[in-house]
C-alpha distance (Angstrom), angle and dihedral (degrees) to the residues before:
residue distance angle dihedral
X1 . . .
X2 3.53 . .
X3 3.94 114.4 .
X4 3.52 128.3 -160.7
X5 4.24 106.8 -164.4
X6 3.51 110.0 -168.6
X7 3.95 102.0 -161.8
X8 3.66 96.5 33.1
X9 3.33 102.0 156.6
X10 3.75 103.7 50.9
X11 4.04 134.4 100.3
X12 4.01 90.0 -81.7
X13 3.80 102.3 19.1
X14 3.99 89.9 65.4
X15 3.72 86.3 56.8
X16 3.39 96.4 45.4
X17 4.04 90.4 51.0
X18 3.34 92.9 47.0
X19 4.01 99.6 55.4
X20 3.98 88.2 47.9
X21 3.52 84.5 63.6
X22 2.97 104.6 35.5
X23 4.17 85.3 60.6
X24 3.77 91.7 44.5
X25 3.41 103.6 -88.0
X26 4.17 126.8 147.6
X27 3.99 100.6 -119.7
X28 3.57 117.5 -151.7
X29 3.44 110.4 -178.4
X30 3.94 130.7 -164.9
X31 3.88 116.7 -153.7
X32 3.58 136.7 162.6
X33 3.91 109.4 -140.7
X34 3.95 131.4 27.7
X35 3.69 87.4 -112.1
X36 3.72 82.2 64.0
X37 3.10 97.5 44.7
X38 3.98 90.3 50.2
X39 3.71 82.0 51.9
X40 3.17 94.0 62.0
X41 3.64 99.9 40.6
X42 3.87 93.5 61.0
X43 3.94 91.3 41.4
X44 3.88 87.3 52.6
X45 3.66 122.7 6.0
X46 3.91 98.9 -172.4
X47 3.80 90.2 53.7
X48 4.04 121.0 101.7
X49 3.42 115.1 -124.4
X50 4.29 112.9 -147.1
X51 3.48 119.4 -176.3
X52 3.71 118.6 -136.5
X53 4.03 155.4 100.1
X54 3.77 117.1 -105.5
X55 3.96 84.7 -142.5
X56 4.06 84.9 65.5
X57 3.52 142.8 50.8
X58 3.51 124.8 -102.2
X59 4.18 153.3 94.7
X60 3.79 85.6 -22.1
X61 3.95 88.1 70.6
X62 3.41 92.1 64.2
X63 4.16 100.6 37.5
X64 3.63 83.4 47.7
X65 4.05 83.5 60.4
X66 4.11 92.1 60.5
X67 3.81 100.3 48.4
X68 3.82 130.5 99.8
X69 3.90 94.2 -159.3
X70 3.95 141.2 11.9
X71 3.97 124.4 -142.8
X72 3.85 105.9 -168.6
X73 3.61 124.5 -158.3
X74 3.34 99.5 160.4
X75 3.84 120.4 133.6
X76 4.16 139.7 131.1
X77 3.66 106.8 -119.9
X78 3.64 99.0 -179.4
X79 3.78 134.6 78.4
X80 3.43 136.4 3.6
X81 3.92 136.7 -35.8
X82 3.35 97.3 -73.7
X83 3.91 95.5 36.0
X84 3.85 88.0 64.6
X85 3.85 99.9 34.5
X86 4.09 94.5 81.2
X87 3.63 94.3 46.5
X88 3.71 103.9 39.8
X89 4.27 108.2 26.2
X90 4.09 101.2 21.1
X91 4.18 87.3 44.3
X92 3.66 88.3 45.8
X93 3.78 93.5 47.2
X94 3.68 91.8 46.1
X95 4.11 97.0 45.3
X96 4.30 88.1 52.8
X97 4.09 84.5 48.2
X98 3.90 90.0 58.7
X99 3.34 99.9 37.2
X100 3.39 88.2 63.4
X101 3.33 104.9 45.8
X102 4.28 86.3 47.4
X103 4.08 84.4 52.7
X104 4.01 84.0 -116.2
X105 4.33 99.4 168.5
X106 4.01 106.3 -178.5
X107 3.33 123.3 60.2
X108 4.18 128.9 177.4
X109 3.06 110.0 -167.6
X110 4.13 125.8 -167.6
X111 3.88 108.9 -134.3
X112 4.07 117.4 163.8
X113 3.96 139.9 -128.2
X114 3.53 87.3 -105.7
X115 3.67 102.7 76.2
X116 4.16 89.3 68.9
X117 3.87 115.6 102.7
X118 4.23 100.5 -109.3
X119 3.23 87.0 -174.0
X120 3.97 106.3 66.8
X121 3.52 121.8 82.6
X122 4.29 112.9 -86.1
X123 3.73 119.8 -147.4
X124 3.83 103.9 -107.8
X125 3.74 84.7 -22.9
X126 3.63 102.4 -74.3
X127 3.53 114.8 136.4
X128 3.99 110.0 -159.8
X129 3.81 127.3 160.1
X130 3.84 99.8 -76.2
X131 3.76 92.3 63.9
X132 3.64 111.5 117.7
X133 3.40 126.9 -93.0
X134 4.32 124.6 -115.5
X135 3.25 112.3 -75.0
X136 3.95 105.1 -174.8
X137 3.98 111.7 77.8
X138 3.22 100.8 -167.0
X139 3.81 101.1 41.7
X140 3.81 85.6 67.0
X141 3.67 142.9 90.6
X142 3.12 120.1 -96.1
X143 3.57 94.1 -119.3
X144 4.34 85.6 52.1
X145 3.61 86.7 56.5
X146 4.06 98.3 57.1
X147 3.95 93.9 33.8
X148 3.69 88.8 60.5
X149 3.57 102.1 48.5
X150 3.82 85.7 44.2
X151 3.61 91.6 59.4
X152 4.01 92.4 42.0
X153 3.97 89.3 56.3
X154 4.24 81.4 50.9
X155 3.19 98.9 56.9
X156 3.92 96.0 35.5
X157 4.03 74.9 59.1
X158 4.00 87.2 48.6
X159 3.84 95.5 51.7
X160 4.00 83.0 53.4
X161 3.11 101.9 64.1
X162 4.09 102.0 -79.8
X163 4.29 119.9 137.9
X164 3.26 92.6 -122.2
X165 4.05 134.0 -170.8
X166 3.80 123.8 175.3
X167 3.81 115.4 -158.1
X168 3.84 114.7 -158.0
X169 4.22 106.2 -165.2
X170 3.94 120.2 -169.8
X171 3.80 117.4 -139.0
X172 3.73 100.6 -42.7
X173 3.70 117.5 -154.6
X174 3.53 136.1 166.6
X175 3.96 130.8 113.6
X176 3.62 113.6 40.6
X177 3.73 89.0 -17.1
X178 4.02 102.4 92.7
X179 3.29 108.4 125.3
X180 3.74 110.5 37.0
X181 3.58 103.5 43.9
X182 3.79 93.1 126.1
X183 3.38 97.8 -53.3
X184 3.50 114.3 134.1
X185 3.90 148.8 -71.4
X186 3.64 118.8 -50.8
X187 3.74 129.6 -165.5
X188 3.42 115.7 -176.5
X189 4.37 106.2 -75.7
X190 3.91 90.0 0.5
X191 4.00 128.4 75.7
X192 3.80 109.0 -153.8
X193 3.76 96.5 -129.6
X194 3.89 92.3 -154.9
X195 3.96 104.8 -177.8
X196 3.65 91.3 -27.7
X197 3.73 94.9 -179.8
X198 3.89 89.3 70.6
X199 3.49 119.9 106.7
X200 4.05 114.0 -106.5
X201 4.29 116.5 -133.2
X202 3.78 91.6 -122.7
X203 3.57 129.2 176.5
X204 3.78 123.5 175.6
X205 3.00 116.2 -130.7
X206 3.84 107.3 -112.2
X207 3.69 88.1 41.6
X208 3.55 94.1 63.4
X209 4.39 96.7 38.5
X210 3.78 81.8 61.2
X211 3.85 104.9 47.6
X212 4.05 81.2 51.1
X213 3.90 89.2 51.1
X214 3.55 86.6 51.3
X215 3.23 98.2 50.6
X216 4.03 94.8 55.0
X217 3.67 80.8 56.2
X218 3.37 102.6 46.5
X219 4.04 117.8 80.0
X220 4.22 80.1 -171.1
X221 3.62 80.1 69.0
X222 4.18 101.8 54.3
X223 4.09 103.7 101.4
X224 3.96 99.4 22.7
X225 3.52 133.2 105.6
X226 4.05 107.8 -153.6
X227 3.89 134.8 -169.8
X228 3.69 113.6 -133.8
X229 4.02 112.2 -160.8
X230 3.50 132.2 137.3
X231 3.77 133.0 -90.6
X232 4.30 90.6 -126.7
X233 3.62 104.2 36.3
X234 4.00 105.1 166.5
X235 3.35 131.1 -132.5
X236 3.87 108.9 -111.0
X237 3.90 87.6 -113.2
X238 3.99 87.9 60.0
X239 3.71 96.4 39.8
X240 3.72 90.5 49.5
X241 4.23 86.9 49.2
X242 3.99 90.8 46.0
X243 4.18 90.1 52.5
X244 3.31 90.9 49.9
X245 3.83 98.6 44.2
X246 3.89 86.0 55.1
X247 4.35 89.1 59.3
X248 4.34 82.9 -103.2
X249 3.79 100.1 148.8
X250 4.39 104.4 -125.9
X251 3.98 119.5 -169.2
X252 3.91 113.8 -110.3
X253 3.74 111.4 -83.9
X254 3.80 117.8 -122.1
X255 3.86 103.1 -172.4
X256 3.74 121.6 -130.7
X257 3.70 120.6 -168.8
X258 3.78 102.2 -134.2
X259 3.87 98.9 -139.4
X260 3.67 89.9 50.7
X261 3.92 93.7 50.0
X262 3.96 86.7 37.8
X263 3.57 90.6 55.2
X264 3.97 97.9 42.6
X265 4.12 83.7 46.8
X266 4.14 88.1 50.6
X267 3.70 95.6 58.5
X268 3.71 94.7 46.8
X269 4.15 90.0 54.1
X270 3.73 83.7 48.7
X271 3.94 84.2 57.5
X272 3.73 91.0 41.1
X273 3.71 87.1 53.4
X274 3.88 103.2 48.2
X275 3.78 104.1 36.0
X276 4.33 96.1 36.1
X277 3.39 107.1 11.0
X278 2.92 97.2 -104.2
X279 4.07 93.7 -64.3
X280 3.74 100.0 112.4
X281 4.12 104.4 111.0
X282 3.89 119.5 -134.7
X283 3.64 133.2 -174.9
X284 3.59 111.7 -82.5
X285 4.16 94.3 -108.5
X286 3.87 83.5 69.0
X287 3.06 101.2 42.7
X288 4.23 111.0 100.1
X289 3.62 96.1 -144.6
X290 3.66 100.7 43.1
X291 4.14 84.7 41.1
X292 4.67 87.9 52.9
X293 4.02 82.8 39.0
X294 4.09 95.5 54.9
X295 4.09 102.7 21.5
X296 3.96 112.2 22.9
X297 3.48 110.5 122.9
X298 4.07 103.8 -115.1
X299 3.88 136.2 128.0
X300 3.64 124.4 -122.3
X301 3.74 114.2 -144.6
X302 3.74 122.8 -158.9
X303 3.35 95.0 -172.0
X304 4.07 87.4 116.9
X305 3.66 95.2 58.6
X306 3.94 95.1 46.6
X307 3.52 95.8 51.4
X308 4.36 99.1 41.6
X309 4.15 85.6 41.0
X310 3.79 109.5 34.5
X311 4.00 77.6 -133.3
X312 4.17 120.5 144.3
X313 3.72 117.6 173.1
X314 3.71 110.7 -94.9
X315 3.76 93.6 -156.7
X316 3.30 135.6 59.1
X317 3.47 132.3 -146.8
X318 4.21 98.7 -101.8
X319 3.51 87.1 38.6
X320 4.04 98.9 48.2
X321 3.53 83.5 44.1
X322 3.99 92.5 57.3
X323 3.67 86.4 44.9
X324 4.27 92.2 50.1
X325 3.35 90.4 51.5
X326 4.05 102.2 45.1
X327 4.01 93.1 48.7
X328 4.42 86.2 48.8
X329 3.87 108.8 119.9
């Protein structure tokens, strides 16, 4: 198969590239930079590298021509609203145009956990893929905001016609990212242990670039939206004990109870809500959504995404962690 990896030179995209080749698959991989590009080309040598922006034409046009099946990771992270829109909703927009018009069918596309609404009630606190979606647009993140119209325009695309598989990762971590893989809060020397005996959605990070290379191969996969966590996600008190048994400096944890912080954050949205509608931004910590989204008490099965992909994490969490820290610079 012929895959076309938009993203290819990023923290997960790398990963991703690499496992298609490494199971035989043609990697072509669309980065932004030539330090991307040289990214890629040590993560996966066979791959081809084209330079480009979804949000402009290009090489990628015709690349996009040869290939059997896209995986996009593409998103802007940083900034606000309108910062992220280009990169993440017009780039989206403009990559389903041309793979119509190249007669590209199959599409796996890389959503996130943090387009569910945290805030309405979970039966028995398990929060699987048919949860419903946020519902407040301005309560969210920026980056919440552009995710979810990205994956509305996907499946839009979906109900067209489009093979379509959405990919929902927890925090994923591995690499050089250790510490802030959806850990907490930190401010400067202190770590803002907010309910730190609640488990953590983690997904390391070759764990999750192979259930997405599974699920471009899997036509079980076309139509489904799947969860990928890991079997041993820690609690952040047990993550923060492991990082620290392997000589990885962590910030001093000043525990929170999350209802009391919840409860503190809930009467300042109330505040937010009757004096400027609700418009006045806050740091994500006090922000309720963000808060449910990070801290809530909830598992995360991934029962979905074992059955649909025959896929079981390959790494654990002491041995990812052994692997994280022998690939750091």
């Amino acid at each position: 198969m012929r895959l076309f990896i938009t993203g290819a030179g990023g923290f997960v995209g790398s990963h991703v590239a690499r496992i298609a080749s490494d199971r035989g698959h043609a990697v072509v991989g669309l980065v932004r930079s030539n330090s991307s590009a040289a990214t890629l080309r040590r993560a996966a040598p066979d791959a081809e590298p084209i330079l480009g922006d979804l949000r402009r034409p290009g090489g990628w046009f015709e690349a996009l021509e040869r290939t059997d099946a896209v995986i996009h990771l593409v998103a802007t992270k940083a900034g606000n609203v309108y910062d992220q829109f280009p990169g993440t909703v017009i780039a989206t927009e403009r990559l389903l145009a041309e793979m119509k018009r190249a007669g590209v069918r199959r599409l796996v596309h890389i959503s996130t956990f943090s387009v569910y609404d945290y805030e309405a009630p979970v039966s028995e606190q398990v929060l699987a893929e048919d949860a419903p979606l946020a519902q407040r647009p301005l309560g969210l993140t920026a980056y919440t905001q552009t995710k979810l119209q990205q994956e509305r325009l996907v499946r839009e695309a979906a109900a067209a016609g489009l093979a379509v598989t959405i990919i929902r990762p927890g925090a994923v971590w591995g690499g050089g990212e250790l510490w802030d893989a959806g850990l907490g809060h930190v401010l400067g020397p202190l770590w803002l242990a907010v309910g730190d005996g609640v488990t953590r959605k983690f997904t390391y990070v070759e764990n999750c670039a192979e259930a997405i290379v599974l699920a471009a191969e899997r036509d079980e996969a076309i139509g489904q939206t799947l969860n990928i966590v890991d079997d041993d996600a820690p609690t952040q008190r047990e993550y923060a004990r492991m990082l620290k048994q392997h000589g990885i400096g962590v910030p001093t944890g000043l525990r929170v109870p999350f209802a009391f912080l919840r409860a503190w954050v809930g009467v300042l949205d109330r505040v937010n809500a009757k004096r400027f509608a609700g418009r006045a931004r806050v740091p994500d910590i006090l922000n309720p959504t963000s808060l449910d989204a990070r801290f809530k008490r909830l598992v995360y099965p991934n029962t979905r995404a074992k059955a649909v992909l025959g896929w079981n994490p390959r790494y654990g969490l002491e041995e990812g962690l052994e692997r994280a820290l022998a690939q750091r610079p």
